[in-house]
LUMPA-74985 format. One record per atom (N, C-alpha, C, O): residue number from 1; residue in one letter; x, y, z. Coordinates in pm, 1 decimal, padded with zeros to 6 digits. Example, Ala and Ser with C-alpha at 12.3 -4.5 7.8 and 13.67 -1.06 7.14 Angstrom:
<nodes>
- zake, guba, px, py, pz
- 1, A, 01319.0, -00569.0, 00780.0
- 1, A, 01230.0, -00450.0, 00780.0
- 1, A, 01320.0, -00330.0, 00780.0
- 1, A, 01423.6, -00331.9, 00846.5
- 2, S, 01285.0, -00225.0, 00708.0
- 2, S, 01367.0, -00106.0, 00714.0
- 2, S, 01290.0, 00003.0, 00787.0
- 2, S, 01340.9, 00113.8, 00803.9
</nodes>
This chain:
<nodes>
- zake, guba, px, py, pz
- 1, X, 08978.5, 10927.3, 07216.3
- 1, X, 08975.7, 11026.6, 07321.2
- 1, X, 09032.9, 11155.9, 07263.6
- 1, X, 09141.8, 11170.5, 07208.1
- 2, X, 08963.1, 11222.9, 07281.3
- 2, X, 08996.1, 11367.6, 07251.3
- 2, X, 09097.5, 11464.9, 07352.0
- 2, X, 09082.7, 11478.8, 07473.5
- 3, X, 09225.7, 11540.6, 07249.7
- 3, X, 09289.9, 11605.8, 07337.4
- 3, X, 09220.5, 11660.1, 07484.4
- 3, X, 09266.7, 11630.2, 07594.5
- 4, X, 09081.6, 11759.1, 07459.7
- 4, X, 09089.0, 11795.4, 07601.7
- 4, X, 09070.2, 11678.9, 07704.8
- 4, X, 09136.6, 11658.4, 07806.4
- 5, X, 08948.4, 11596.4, 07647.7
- 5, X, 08974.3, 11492.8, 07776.4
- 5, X, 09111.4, 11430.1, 07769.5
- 5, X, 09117.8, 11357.7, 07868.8
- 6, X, 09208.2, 11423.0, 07711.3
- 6, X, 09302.5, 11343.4, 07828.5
- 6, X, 09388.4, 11441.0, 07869.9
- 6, X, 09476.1, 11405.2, 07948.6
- 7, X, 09384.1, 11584.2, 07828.1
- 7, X, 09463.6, 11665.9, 07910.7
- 7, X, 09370.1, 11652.9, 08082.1
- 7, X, 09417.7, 11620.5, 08191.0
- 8, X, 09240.1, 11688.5, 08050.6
- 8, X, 09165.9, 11656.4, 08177.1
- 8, X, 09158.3, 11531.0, 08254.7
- 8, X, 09147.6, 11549.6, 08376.0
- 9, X, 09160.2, 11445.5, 08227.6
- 9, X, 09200.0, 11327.5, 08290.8
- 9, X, 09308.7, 11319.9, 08310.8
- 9, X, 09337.5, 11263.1, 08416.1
- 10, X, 09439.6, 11377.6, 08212.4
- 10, X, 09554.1, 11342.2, 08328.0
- 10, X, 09622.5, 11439.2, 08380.0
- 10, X, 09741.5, 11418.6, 08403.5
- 11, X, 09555.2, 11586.9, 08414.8
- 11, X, 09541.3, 11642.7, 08554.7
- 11, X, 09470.3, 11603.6, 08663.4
- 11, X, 09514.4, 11617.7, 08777.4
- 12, X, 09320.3, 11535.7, 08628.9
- 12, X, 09342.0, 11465.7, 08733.2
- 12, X, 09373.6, 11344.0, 08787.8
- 12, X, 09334.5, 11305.7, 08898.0
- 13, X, 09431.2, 11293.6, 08726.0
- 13, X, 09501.7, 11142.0, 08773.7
- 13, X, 09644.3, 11244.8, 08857.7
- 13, X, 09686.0, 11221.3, 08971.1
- 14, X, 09689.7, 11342.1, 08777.4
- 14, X, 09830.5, 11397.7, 08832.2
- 14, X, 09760.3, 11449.6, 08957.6
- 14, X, 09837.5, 11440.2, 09053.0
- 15, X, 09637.0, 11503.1, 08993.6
- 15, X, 09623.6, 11550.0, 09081.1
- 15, X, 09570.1, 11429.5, 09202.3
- 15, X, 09605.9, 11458.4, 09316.5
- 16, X, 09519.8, 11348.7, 09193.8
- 16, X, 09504.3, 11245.4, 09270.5
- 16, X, 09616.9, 11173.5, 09287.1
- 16, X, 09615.7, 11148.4, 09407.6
- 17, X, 09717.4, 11122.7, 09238.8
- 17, X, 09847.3, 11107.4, 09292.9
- 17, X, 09895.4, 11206.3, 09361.9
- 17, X, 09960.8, 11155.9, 09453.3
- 18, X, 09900.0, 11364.1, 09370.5
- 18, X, 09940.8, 11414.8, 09465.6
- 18, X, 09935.8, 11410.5, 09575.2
- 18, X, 10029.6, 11416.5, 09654.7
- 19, X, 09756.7, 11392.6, 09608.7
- 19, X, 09670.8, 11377.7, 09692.4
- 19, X, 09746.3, 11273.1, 09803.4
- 19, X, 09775.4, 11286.9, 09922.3
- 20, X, 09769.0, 11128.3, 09677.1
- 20, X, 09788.5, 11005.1, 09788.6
- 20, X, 09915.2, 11016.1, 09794.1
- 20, X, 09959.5, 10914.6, 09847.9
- 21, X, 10031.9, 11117.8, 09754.1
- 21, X, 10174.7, 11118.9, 09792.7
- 21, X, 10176.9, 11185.4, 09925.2
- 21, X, 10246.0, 11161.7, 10024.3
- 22, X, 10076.0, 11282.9, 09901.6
- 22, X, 10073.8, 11415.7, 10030.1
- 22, X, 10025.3, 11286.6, 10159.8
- 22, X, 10082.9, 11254.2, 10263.7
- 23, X, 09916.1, 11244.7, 10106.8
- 23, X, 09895.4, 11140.9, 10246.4
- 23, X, 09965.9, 11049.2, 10303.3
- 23, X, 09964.8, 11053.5, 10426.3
- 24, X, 10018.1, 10979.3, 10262.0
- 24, X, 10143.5, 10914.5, 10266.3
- 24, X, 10241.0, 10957.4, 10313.0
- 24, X, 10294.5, 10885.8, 10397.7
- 25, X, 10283.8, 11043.9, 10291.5
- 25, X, 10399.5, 11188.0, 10331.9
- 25, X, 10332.0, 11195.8, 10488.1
- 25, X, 10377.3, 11142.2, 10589.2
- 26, X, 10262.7, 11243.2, 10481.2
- 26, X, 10174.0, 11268.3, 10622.6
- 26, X, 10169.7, 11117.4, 10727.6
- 26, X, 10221.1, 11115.9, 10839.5
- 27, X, 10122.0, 11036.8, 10686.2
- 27, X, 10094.8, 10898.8, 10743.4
- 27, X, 10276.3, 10891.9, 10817.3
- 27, X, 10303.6, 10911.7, 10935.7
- 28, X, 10363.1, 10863.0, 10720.0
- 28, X, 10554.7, 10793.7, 10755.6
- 28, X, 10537.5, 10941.0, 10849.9
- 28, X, 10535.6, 10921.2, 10971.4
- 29, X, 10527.8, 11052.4, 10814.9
- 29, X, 10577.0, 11172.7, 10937.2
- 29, X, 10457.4, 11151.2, 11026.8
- 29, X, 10447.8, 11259.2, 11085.1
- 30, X, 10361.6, 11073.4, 11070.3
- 30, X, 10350.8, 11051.9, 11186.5
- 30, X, 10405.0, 10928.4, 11252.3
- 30, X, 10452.3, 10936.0, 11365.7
- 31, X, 10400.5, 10817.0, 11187.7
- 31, X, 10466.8, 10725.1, 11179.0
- 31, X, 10580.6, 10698.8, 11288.8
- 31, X, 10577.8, 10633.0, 11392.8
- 32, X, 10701.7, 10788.9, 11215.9
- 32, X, 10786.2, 10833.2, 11275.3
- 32, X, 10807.8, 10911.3, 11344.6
- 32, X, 10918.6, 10918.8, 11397.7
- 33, X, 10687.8, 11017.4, 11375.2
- 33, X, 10672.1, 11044.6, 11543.3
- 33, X, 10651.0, 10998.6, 11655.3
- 33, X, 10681.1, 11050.8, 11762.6
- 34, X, 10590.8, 10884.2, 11634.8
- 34, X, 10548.2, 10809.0, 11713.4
- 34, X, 10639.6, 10725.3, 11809.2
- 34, X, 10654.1, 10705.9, 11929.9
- 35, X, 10711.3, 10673.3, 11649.4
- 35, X, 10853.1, 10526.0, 11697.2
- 35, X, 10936.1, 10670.5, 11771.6
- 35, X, 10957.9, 10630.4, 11885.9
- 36, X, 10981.3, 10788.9, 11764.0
- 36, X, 11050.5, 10875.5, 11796.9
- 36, X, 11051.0, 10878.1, 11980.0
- 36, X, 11123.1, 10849.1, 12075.5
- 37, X, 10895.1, 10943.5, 11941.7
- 37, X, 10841.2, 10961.7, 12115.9
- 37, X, 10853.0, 10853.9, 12204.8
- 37, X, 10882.3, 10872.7, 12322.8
- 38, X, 10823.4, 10692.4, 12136.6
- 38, X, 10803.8, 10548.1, 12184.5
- 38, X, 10979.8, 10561.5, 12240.9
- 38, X, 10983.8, 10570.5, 12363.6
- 39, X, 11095.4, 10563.8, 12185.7
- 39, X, 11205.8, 10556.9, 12172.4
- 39, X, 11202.8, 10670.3, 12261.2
- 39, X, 11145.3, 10616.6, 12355.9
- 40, X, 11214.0, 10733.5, 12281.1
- 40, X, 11257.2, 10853.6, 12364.2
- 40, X, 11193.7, 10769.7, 12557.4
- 40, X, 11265.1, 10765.2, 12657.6
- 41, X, 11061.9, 10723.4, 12547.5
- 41, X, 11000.8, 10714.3, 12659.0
- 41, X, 11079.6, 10572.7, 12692.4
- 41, X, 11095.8, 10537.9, 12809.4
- 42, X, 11123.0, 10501.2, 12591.5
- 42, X, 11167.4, 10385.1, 12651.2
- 42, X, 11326.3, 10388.0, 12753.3
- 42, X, 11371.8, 10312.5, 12839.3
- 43, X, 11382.8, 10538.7, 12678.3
- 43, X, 11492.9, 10533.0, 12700.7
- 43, X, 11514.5, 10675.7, 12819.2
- 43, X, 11616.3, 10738.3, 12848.6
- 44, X, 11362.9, 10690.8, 12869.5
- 44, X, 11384.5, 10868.5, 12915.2
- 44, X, 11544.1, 10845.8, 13086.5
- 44, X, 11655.0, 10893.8, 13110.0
- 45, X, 11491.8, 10791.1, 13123.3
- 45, X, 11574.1, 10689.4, 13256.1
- 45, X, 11701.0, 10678.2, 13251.8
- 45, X, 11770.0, 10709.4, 13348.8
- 46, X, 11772.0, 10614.0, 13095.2
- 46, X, 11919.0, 10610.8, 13072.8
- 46, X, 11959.5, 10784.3, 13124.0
- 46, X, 11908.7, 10896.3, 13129.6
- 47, X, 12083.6, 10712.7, 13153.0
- 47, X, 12176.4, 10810.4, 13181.0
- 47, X, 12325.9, 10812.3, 13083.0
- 47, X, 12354.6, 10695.1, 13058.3
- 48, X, 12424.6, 10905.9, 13022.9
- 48, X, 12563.3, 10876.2, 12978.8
- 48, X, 12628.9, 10930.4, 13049.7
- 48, X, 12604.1, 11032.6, 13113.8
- 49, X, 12784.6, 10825.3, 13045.0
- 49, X, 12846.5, 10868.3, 13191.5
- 49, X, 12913.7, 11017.1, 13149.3
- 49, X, 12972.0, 11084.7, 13234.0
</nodes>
């Protein structure tokens, strides 16, 4: 394999891991909007004294 192809191949391998970090990243922050809002609605009723 020749320098340019694996500089080119591993920009894009670096760039397709970004891809699936960014999605992922995205997926847990909705994730955890969800359990947030779920948690909030379960508990909207409580009161502290």
């Amino acid at each position: 394999m020749s320098t340019a192809t694996a500089t080119v191949t591993g920009s894009s391998s670096s760039l397709i891991d970004e891809i699936v970090r960014e999605g992922a990243r995205r997926m847990l922050a909705e994730a955890l909007r969800a359990e947030m809002d779920a948690y909030i609605a379960r508990f909207r009723e409580e009161l502290d004294d």
